[in-house]
C-alpha positions in Angstrom: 11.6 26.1 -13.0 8.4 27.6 -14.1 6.3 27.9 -11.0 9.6 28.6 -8.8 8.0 31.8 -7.4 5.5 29.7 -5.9 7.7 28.5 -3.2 7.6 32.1 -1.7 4.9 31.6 -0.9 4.2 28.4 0.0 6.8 26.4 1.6 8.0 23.1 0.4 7.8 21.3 3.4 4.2 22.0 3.2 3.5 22.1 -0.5 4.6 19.2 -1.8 3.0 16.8 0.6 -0.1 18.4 0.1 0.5 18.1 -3.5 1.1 14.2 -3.2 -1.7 13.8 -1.2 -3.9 15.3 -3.4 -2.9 13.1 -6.3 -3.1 9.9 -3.9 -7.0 11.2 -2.8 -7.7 11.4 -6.6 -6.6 8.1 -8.3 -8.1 6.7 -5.3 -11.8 8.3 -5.8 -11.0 7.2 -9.6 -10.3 3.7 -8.8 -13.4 4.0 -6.5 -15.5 5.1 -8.9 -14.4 2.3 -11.3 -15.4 -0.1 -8.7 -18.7 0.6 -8.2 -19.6 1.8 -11.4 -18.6 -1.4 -13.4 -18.8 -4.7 -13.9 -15.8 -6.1 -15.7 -13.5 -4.7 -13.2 -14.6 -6.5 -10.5 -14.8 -10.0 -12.6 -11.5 -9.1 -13.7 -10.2 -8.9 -10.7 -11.5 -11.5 -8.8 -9.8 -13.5 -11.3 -13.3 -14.9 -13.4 -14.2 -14.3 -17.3 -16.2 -11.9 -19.0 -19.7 -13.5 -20.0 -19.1 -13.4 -23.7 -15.6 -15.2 -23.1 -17.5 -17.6 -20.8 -20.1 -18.7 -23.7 -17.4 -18.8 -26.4 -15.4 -21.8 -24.2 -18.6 -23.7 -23.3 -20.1 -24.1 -27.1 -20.1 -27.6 -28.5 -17.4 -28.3 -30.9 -18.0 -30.3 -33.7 -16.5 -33.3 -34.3 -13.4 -34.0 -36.5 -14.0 -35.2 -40.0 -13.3 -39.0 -40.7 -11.1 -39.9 -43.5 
């Protein structure tokens, strides 16, 4: 293990939950972030288009060529 010396000095017991909780405190401020700073997230989540899908579906389509 590379960083096996670290354990010397820090114990497990204390290192790796501190470890885990610092990944779980930074995907959460990402997912945060990505929240509040966007738009299509939040439509995407709460299950609704995007605008430009939106004004694709509700364009007139023309009518079928007679033989």
């Amino acid at each position: 293990m590379i960083y096996g010396k670290m354990w010397t000095v820090v114990r497990p017991t204390v290192g790796i939950p501190l470890f885990l909780g610092a990944v779980a405190v930074g995907s959460f401020s990402v997912h945060l972030a990505l929240l509040n700073n966007t738009t299509w997230v939040k439509a995407f989540l709460e299950g609704g288009q995007s605008t430009k899908a939106a004004a694709t579906s509700t364009a007139p389509v023309a009518p079928a060529a007679k033989k």
